[in-house]
N, CA, C and O atoms as a MOPAC input file, in Angstrom:
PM7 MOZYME 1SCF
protein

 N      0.84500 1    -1.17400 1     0.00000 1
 C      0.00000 1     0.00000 1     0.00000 1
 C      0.89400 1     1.24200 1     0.00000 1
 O      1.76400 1     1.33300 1     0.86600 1
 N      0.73100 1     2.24300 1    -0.95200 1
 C      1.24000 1     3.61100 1    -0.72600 1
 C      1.33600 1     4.14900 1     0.01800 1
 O      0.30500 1     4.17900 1     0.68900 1
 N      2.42600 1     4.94400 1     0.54300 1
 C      2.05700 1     5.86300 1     1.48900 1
 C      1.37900 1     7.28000 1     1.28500 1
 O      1.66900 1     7.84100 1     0.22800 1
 N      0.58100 1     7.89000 1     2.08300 1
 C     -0.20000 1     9.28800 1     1.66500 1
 C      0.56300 1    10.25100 1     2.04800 1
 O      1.04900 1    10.51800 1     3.14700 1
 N      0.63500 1    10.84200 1     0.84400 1
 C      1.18500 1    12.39300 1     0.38100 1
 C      0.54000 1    13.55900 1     0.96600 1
 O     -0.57300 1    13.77600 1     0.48800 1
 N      0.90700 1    14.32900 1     1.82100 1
 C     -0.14300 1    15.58500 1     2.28800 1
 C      0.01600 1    16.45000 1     1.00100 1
 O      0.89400 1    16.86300 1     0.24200 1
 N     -1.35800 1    16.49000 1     1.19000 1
 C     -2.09900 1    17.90200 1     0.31300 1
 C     -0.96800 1    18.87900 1    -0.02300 1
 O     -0.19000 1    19.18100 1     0.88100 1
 N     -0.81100 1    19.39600 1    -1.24400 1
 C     -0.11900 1    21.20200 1    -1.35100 1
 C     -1.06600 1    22.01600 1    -0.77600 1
 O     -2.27500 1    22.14800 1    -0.96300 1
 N     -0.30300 1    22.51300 1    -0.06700 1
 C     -1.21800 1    23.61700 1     0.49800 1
 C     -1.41400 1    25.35200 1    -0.81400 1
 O     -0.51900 1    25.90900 1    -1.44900 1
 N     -2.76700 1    25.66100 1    -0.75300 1
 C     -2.42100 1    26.28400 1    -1.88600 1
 C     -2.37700 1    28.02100 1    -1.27800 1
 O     -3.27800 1    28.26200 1    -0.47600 1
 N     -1.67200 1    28.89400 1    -1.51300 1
 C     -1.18500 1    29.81400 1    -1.36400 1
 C     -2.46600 1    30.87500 1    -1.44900 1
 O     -2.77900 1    31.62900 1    -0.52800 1
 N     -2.98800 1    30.80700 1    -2.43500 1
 C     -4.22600 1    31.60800 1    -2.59000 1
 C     -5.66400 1    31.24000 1    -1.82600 1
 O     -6.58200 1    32.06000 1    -1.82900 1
 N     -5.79500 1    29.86600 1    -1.13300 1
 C     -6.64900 1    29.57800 1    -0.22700 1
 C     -6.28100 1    30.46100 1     1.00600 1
 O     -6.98100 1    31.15200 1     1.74500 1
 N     -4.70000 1    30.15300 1     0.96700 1
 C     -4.32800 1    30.15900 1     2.37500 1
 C     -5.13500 1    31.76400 1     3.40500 1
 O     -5.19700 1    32.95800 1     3.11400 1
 N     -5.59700 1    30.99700 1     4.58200 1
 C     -6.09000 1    32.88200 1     5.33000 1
 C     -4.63800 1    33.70700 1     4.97100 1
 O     -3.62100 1    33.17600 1     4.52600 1
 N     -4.77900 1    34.80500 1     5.21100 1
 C     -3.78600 1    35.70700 1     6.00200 1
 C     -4.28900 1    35.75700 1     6.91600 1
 O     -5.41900 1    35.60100 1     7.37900 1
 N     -2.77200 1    36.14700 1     7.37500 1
 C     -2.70500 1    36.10700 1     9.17900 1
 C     -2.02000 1    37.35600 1     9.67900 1
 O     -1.45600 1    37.65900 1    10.73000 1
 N     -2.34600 1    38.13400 1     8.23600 1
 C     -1.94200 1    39.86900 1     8.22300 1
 C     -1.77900 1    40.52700 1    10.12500 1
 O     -0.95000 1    40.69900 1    11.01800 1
 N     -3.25800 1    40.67900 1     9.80200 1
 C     -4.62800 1    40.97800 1    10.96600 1
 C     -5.31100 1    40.49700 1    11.37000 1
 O     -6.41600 1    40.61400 1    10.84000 1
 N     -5.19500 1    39.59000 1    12.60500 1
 C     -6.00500 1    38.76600 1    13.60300 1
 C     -6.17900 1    39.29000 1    14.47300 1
 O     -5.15700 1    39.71000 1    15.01700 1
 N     -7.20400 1    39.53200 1    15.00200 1
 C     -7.73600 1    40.17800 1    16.55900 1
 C     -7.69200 1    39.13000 1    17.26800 1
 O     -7.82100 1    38.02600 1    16.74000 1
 N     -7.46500 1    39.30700 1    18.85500 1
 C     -7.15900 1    38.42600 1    19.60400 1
 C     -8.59400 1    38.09800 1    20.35900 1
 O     -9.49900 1    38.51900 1    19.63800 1
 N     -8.89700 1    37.74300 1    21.06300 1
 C     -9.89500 1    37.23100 1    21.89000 1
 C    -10.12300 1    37.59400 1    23.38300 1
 O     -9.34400 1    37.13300 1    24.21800 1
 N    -11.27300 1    38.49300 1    23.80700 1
 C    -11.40100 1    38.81600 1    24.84300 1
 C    -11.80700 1    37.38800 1    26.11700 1
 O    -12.98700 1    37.04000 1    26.17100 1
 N    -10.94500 1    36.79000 1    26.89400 1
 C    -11.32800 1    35.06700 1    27.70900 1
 C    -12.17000 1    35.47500 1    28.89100 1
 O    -13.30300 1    35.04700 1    29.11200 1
 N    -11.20900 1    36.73600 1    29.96400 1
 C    -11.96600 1    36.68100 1    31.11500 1
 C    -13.02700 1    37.96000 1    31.66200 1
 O    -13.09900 1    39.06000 1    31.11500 1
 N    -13.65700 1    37.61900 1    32.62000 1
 C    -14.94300 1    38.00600 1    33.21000 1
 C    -14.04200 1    39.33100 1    33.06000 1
 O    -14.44200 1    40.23700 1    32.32900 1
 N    -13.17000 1    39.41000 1    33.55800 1
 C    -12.62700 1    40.84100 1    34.65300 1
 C    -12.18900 1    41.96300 1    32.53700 1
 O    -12.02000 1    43.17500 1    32.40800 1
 N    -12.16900 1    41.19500 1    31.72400 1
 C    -11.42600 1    41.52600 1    30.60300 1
 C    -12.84300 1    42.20600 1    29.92700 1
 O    -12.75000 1    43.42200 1    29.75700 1
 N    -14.08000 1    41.61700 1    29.53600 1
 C    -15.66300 1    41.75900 1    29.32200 1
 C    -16.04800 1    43.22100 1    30.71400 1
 O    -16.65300 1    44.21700 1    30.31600 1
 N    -15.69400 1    43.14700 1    31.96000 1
 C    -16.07100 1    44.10500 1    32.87700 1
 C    -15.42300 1    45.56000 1    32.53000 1
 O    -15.86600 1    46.70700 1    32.57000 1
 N    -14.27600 1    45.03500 1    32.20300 1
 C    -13.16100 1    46.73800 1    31.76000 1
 C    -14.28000 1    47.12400 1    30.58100 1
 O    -15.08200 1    48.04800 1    30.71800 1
 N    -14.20600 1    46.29000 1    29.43200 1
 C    -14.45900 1    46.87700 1    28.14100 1
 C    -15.95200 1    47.95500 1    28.32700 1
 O    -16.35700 1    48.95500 1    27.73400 1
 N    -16.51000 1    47.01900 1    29.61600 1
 C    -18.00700 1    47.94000 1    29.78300 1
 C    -18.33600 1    49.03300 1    30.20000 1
 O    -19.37600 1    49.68800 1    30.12200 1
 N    -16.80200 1    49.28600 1    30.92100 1
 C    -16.80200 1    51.35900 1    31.24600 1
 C    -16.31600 1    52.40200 1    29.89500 1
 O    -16.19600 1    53.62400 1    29.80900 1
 N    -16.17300 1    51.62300 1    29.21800 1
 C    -15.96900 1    51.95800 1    27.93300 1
 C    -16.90200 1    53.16500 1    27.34000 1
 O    -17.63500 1    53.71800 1    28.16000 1
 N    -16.93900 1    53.64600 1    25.90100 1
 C    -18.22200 1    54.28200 1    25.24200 1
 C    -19.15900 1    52.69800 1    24.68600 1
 O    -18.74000 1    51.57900 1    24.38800 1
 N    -20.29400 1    53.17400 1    24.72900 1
 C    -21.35200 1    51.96500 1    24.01300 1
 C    -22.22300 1    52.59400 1    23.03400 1
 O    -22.64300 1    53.73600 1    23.22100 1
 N    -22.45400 1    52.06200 1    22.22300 1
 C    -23.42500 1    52.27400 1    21.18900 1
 C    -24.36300 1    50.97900 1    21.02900 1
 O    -23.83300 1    49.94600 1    20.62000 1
 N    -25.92900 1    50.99100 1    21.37700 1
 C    -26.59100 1    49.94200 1    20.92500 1
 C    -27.24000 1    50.55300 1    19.18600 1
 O    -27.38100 1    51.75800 1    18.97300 1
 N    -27.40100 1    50.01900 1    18.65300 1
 C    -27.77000 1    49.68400 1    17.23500 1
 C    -28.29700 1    48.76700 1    17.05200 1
 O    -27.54500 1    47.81000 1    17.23100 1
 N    -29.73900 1    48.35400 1    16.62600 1
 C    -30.41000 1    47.63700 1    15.67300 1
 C    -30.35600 1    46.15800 1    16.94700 1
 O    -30.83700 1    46.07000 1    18.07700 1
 N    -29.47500 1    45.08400 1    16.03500 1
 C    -28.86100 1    43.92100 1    15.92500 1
 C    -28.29100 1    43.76800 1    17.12800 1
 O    -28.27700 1    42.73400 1    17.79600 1
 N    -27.80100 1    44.85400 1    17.41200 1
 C    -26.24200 1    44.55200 1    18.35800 1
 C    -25.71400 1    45.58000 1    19.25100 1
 O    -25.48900 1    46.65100 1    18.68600 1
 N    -25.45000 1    45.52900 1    20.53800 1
 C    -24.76900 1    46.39800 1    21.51900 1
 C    -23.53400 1    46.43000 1    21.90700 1
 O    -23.26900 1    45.75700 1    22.90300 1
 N    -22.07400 1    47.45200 1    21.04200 1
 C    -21.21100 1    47.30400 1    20.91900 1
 C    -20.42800 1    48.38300 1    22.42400 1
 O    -20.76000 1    49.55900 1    22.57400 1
 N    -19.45000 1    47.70600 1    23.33000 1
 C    -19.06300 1    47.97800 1    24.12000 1
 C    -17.27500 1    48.28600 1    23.38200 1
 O    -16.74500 1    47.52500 1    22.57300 1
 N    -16.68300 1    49.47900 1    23.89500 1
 C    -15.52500 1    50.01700 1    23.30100 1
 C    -14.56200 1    50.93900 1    24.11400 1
 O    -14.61400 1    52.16700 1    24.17600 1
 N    -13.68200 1    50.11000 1    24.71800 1
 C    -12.54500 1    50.79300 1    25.24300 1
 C    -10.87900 1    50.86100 1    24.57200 1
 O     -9.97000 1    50.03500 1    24.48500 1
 N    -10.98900 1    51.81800 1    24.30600 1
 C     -9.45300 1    51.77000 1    24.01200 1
 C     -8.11500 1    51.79500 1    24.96000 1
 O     -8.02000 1    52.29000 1    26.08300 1
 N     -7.04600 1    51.08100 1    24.14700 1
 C     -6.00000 1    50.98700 1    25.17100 1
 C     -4.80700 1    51.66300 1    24.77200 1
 O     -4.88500 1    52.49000 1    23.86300 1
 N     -3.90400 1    51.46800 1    25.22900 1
 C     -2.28200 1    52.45900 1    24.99600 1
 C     -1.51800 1    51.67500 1    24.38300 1
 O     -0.33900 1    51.77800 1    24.72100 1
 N     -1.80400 1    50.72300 1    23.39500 1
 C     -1.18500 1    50.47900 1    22.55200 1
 C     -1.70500 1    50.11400 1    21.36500 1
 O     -2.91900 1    50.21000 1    21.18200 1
 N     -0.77000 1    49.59500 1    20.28500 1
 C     -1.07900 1    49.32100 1    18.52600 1
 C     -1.80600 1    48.35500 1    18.41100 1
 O     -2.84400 1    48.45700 1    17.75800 1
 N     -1.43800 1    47.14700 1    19.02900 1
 C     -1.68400 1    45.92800 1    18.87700 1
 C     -3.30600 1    45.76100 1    18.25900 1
 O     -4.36300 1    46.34800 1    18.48900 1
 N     -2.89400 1    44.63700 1    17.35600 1
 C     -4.94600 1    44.43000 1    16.89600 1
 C     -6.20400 1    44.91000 1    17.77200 1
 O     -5.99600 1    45.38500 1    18.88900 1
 N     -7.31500 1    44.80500 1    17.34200 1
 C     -8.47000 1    45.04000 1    18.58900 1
 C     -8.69700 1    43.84100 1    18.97200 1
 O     -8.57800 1    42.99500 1    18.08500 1
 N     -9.13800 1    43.28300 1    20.54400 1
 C     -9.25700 1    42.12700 1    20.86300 1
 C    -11.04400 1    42.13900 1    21.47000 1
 O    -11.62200 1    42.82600 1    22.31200 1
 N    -11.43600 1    41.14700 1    20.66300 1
 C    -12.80200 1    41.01800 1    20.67900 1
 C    -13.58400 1    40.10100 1    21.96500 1
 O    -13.28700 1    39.13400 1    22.66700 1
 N    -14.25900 1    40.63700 1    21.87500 1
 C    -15.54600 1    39.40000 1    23.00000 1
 C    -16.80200 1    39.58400 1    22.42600 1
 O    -17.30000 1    40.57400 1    21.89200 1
 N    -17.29300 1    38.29300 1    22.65800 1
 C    -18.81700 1    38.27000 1    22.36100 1
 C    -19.83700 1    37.81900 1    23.11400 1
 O    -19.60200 1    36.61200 1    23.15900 1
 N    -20.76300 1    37.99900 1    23.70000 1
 C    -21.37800 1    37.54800 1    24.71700 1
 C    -22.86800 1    37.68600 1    24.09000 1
 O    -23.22800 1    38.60300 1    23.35200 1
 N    -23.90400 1    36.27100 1    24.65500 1
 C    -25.43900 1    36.52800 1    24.04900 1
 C    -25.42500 1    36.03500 1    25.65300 1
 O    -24.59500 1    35.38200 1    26.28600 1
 N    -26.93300 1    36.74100 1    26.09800 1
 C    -27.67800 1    36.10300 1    27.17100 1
 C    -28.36800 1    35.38900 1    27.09500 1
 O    -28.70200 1    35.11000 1    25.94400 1
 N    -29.04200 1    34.62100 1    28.24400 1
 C    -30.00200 1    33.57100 1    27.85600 1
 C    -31.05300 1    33.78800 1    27.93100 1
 O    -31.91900 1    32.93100 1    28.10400 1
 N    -31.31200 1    35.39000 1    27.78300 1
 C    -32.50700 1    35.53400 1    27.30000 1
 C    -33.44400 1    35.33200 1    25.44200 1
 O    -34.58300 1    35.19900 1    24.99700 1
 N    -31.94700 1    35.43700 1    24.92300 1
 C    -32.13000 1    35.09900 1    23.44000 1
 C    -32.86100 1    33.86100 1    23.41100 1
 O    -33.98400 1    33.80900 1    22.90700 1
 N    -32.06900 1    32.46300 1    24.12300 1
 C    -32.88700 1    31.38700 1    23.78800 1
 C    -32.18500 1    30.43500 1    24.23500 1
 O    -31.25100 1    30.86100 1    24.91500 1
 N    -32.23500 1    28.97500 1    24.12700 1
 C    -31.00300 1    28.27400 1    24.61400 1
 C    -29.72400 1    28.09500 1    24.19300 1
 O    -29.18800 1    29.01800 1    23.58000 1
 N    -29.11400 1    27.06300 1    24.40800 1
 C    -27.81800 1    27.10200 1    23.99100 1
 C    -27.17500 1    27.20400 1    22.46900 1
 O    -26.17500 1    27.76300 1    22.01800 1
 N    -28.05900 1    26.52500 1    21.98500 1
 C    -28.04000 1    26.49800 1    20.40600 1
 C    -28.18700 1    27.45800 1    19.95500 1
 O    -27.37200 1    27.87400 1    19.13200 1
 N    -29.32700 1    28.21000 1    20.33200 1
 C    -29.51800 1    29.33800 1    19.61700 1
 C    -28.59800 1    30.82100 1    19.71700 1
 O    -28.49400 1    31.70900 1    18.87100 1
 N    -27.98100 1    30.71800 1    21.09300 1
 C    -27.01400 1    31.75000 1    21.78200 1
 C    -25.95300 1    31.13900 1    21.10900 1
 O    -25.00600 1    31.92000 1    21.01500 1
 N    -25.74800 1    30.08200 1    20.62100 1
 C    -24.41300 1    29.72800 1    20.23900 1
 C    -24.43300 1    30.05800 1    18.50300 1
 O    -23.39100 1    30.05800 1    17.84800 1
 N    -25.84400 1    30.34400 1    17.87600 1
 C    -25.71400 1    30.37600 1    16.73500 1
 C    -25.58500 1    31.82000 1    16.41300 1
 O    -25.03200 1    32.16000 1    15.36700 1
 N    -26.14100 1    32.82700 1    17.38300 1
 C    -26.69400 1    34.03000 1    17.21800 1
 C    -25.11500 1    34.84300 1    17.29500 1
 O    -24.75500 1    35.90700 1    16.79100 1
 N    -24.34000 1    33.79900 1    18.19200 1
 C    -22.67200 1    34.21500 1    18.49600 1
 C    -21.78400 1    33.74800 1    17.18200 1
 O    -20.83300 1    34.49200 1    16.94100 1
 N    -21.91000 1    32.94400 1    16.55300 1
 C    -21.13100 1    32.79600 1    15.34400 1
 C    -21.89600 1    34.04600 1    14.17100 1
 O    -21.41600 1    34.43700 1    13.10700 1
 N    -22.83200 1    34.33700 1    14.63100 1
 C    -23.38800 1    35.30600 1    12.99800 1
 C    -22.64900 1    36.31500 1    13.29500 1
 O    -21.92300 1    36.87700 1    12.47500 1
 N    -22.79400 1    36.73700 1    14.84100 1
 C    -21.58300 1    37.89500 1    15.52800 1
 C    -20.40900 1    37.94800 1    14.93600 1
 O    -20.00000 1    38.86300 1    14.22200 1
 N    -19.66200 1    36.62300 1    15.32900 1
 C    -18.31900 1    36.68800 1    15.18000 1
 C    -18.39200 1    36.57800 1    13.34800 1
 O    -17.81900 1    37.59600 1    12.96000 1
 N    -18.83600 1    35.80700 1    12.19000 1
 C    -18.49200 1    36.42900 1    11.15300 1
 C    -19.11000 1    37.76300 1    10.38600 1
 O    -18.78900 1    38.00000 1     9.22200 1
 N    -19.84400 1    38.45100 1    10.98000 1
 C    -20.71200 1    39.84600 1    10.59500 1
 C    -19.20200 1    40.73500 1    11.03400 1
 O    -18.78900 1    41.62700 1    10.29300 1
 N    -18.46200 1    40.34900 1    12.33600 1
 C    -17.13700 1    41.34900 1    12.94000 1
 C    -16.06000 1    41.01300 1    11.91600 1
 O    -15.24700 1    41.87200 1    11.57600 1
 N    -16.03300 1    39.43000 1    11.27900 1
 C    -14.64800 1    39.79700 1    10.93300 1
 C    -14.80600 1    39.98400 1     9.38800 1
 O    -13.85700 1    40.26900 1     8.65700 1
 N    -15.95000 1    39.81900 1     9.00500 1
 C    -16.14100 1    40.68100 1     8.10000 1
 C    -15.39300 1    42.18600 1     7.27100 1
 O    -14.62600 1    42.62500 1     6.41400 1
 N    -16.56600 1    42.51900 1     8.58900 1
 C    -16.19700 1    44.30500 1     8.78500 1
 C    -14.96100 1    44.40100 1     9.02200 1
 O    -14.35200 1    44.81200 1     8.03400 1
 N    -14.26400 1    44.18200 1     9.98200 1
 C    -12.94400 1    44.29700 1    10.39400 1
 C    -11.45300 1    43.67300 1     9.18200 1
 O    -10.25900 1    43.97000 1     9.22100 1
 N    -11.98900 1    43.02000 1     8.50700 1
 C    -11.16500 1    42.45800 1     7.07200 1
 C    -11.04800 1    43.75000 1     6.30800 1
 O     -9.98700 1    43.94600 1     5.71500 1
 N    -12.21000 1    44.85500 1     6.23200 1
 C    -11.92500 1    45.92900 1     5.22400 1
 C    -11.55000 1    46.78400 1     6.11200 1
 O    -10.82700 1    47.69100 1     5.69900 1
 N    -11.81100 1    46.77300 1     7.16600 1
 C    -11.39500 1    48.43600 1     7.76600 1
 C    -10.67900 1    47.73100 1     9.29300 1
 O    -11.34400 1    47.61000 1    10.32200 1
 N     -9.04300 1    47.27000 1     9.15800 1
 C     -8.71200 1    46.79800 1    10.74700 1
 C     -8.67300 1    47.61900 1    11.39400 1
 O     -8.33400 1    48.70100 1    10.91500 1
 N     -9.05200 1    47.50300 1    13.02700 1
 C     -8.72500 1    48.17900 1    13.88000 1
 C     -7.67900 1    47.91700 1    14.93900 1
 O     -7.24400 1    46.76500 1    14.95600 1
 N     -7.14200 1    48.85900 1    15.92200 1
 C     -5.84700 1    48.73700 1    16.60500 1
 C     -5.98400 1    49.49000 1    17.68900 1
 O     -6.27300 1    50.68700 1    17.69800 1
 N     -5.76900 1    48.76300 1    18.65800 1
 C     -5.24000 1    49.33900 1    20.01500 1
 C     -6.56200 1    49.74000 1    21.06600 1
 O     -6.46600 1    50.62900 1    21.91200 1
 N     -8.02800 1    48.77200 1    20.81100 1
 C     -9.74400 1    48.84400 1    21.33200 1
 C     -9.53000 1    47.48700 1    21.96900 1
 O     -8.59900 1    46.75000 1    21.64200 1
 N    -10.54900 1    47.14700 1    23.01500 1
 C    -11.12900 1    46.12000 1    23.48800 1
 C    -12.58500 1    46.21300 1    22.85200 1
 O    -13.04000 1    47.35700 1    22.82700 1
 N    -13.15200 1    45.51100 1    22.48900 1
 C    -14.65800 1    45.16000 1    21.81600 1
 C    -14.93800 1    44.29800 1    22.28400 1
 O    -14.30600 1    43.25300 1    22.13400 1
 N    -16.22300 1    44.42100 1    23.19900 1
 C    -17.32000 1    43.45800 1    23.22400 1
 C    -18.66100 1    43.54000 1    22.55900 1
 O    -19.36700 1    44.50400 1    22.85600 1
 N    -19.00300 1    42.86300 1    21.89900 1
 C    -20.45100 1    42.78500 1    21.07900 1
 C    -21.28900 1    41.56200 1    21.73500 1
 O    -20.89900 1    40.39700 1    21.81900 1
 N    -23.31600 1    42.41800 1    22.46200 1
 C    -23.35100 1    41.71300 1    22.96000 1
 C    -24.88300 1    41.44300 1    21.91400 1
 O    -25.44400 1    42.34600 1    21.29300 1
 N    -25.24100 1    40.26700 1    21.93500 1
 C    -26.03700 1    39.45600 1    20.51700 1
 C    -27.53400 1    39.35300 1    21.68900 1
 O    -27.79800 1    38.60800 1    22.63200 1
 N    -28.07600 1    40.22400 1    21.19400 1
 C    -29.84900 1    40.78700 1    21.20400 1
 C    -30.59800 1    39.50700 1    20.33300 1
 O    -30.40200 1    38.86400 1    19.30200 1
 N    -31.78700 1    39.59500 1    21.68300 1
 C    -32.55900 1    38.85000 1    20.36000 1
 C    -32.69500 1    39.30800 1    19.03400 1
 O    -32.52900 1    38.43200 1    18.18600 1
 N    -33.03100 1    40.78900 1    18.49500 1
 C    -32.97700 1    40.96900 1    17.13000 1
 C    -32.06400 1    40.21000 1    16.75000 1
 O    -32.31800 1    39.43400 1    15.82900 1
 N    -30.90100 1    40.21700 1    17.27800 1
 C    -29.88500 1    39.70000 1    16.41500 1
 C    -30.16500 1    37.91100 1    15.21200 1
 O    -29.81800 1    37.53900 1    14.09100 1
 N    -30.83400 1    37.44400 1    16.17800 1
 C    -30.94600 1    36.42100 1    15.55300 1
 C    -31.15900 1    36.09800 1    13.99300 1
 O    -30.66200 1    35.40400 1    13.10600 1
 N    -32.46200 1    37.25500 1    14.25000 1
 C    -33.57200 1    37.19000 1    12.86100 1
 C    -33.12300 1    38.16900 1    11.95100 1
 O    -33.88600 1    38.40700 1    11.01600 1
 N    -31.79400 1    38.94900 1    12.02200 1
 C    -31.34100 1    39.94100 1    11.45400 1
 C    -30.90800 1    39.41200 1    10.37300 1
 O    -30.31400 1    38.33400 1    10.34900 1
 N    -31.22100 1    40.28400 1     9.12700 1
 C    -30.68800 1    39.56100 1     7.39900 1
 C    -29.16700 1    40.20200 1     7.94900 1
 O    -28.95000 1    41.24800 1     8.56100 1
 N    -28.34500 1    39.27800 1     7.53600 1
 C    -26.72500 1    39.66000 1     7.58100 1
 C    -26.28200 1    40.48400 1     7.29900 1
 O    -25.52300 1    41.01200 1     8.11200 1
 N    -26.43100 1    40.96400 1     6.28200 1
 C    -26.36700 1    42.51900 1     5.58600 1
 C    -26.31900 1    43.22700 1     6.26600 1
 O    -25.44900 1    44.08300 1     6.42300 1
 N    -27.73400 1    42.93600 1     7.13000 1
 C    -28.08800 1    44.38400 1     7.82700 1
 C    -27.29800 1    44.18900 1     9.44600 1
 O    -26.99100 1    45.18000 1    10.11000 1
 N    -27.08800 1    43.03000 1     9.83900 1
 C    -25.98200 1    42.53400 1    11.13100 1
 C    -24.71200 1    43.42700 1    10.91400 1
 O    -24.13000 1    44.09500 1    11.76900 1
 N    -24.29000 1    43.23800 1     9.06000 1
 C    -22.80700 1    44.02700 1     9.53200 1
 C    -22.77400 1    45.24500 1     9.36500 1
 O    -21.73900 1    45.83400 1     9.67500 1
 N    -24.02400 1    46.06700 1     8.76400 1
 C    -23.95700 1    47.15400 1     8.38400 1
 C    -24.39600 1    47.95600 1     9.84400 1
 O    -23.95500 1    49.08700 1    10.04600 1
 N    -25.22700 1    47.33800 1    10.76600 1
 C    -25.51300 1    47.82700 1    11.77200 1
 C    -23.63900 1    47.88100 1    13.26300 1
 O    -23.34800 1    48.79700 1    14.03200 1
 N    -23.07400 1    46.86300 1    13.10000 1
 C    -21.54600 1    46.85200 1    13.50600 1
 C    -21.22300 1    48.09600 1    13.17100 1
 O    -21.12800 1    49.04400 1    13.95100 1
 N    -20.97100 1    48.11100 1    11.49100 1
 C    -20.19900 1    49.49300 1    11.05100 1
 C    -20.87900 1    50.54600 1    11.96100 1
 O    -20.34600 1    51.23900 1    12.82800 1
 N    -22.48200 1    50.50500 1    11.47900 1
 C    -22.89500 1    51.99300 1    12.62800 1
 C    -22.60300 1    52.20600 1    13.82900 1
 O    -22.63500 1    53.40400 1    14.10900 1
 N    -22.22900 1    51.28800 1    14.96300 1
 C    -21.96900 1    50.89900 1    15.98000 1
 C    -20.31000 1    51.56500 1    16.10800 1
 O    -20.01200 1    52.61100 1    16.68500 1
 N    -19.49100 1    50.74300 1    15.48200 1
 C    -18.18200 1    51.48400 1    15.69200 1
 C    -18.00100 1    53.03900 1    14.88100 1
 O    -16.97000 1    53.69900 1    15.01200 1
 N    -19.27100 1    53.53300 1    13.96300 1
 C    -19.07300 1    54.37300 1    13.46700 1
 C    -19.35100 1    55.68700 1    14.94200 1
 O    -18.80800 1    56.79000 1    14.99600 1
 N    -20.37800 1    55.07900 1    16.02000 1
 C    -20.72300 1    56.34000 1    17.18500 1
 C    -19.51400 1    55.87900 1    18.09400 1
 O    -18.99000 1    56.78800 1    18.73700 1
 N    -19.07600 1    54.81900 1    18.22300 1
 C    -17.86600 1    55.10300 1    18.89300 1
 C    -16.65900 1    55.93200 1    18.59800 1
 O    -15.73600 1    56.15200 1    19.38300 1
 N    -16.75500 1    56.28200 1    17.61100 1
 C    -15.29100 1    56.95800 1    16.76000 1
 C    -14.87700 1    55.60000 1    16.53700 1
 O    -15.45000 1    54.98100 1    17.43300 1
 N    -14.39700 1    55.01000 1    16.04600 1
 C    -13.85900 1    53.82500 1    15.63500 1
 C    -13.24100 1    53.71800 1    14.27900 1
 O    -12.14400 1    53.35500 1    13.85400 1
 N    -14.56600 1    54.25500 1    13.65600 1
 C    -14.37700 1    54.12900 1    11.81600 1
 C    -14.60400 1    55.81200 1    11.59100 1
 O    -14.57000 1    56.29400 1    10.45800 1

């Protein structure tokens, strides 16, 4: 039997890894970002503190369980997270903590209008 050859990896699939935002993990990290400026919009309630340095913006996302159960808080959080990196692919940002927190609207929101409502969101923060 042959042995298996790994895949070429192809160059033009490949992500960039230009601009990656890092990930907001703890309670105390979600509590800072919330003395922040906020803007609710539509879809989504964007929490925004900036910090003293360059480095990428590092994101959090949080749904309550008032949206619905787990599934659904867990689905309403992935439309989050690609509606952000979306937006954030054309216009990066540097040196913010972001938390975005996922409303029931959010659920039933046409995508479009999920990332266009983000942009408005970081647009009252000064952001964009």
């Amino acid at each position: 039997m042959p042995a298996l050859k790994p895949a070429p990896i192809d160059p033009v699939a490949a992500p960039c890894s230009a601009y990656k935002p890092n990930r907001l993990t703890r309670r105390a990290e979600f509590l800072r970002a919330a003395a922040g400026k906020k803007a609710a919009v539509g879809g989504v309630v964007l929490q925004a503190l900036t910090r003293d340095d360059q480095a990428p913006a590092r994101l959090g996302f949080t749904v309550t369980r008032k949206v619905g159960n787990a599934v659904v808080r867990n689905r309403t959080r992935r439309r989050l997270k690609e509606a952000v990196r979306l937006v954030l692919r054309d216009k990066p940002i540097f040196g913010v903590d972001l938390v975005l927190i996922g409303r029931n609207s959010t659920r039933g929101r046409e995508f479009l209008e999920l990332q266009a409502d983000i942009k408005r969101a970081l647009d009252r923060v000064g952001l964009i």
